[in-house]
N, C-alpha and C positions, 0 to 999 in steps of 0.2 A: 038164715045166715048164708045160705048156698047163694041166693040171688043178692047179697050185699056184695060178694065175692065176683060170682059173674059182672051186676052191673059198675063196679070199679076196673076190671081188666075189657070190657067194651068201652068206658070211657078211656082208659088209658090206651087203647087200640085206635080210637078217631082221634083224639088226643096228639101224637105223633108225626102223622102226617101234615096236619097242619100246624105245628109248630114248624116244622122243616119247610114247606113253602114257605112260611114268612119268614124263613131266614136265608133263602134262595133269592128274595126281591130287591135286596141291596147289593147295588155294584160295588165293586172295589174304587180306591179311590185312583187316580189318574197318577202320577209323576206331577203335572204341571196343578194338580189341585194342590197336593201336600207343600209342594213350595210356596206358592200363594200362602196355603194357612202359617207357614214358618214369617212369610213377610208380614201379614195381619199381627200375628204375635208380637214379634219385635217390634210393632209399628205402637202396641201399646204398652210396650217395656218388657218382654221377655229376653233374657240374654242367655242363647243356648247354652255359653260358655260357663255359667254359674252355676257349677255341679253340686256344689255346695248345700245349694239352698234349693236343689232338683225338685223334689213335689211340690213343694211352696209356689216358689217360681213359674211356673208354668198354670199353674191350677190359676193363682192370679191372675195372670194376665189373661186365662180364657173367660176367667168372670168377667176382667174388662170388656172384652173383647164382645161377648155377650150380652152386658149390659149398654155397649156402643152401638149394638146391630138390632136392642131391643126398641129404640127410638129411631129405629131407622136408618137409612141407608149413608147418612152424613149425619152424623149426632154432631162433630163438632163446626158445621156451618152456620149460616145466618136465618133466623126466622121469615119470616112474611106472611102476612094476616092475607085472608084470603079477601079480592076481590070480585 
């Protein structure tokens, strides 16, 4: 029982630190990023002003948003077969 105890507070001791690095390796975002993501939004029908319909509204439009960015970088352009 004694070494079930040790080896859970040694795992919980390496444990720690590396969770905290990986949450040291993300920057914060810019000023000029957040606006961007606010024009990408609106651009596929989020209206910040629709407080209303607040979690709905937004969660949609990042699906779109996402599902636009999952085909690439112009989902709504023209195709061309490759020569």
């Amino acid at each position: 029982m004694k070494s079930i105890i040790q080896t859970a507070v040694l795992a919980a001791i390496v444990a720690v630190p590396a969770m905290s690095f990986a949450q040291t390796q993300q920057q914060p975002l810019t000023r000029a990023q957040v606006r961007q993501q606010l024009v990408d939004l609106r651009a596929v029908g989020y209206d910040p002003r629709d407080w209303v319909h607040y979690p709905e509204n937004i969660q949609a439009a990042q699906a779109r948003l996402d599902a636009a960015h999952a085909y690439g970088p112009d989902a709504a352009g023209t195709t061309q077969s490759g020569h």
